[in-house]
C-alpha positions as CSV (number, residue, x, y, z in Angstrom):
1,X,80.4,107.8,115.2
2,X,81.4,104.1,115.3
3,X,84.4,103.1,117.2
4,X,86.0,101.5,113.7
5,X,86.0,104.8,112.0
6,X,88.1,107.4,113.4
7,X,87.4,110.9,112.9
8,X,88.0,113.1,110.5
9,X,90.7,115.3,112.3
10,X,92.8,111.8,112.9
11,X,93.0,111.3,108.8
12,X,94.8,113.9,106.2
13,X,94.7,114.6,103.0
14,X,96.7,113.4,100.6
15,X,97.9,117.7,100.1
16,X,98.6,117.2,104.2
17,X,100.3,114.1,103.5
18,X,102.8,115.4,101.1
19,X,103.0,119.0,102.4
20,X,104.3,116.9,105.6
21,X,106.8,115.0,104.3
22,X,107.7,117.3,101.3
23,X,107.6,115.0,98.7
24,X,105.8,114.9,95.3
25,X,102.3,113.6,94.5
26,X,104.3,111.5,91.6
27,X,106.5,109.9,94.2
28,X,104.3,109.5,96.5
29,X,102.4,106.9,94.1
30,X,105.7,105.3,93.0
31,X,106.5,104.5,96.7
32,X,103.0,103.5,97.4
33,X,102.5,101.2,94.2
34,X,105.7,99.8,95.6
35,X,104.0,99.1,99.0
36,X,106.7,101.8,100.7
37,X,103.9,104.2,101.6
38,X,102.4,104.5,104.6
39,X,99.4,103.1,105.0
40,X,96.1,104.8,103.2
41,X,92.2,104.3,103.1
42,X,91.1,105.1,99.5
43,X,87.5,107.0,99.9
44,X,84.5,105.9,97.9
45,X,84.6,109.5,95.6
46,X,88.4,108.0,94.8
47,X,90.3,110.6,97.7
48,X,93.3,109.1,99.6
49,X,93.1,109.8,103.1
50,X,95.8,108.6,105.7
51,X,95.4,108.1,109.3
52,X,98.0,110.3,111.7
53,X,98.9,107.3,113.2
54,X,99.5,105.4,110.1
55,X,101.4,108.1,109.3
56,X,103.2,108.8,112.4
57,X,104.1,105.1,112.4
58,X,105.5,105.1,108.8
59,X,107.9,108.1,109.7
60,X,108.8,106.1,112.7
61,X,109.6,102.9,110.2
62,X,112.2,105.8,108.2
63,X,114.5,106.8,111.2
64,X,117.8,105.2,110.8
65,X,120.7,105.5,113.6
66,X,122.8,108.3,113.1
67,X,126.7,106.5,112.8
């Protein structure tokens, strides 16, 4: 495997994507036509797949202090 494509246990479905941050598949599009999604690599058949790091990262991006 090529170092620029990372395996296939490093990216998640879109299900393990939503299932992980419990949010529907409608809002998931809304944030992402919005550019608030994390970041996702769209798959020749048409499949979103996002990276755990991406993800990981984008999560990261959401904390906020607690006051």
């Amino acid at each position: 495997m090529s170092p620029s494509r990372p395996a296939r246990s490093d990216t998640l479905t879109l299900v393990e994507v939503l299932a992980e941050i419990r949010m529907s598949r409608a809002a998931f599009y809304r944030m992402r036509a919005r550019g608030l999604a994390p970041k996702c690599l769209k798959l020749p058949n048409g499949q979103i797949r996002v990276r755990r790091s991406d993800l990981n990262a984008w999560l990261e991006g959401c904390e906020v202090p607690a006051c």
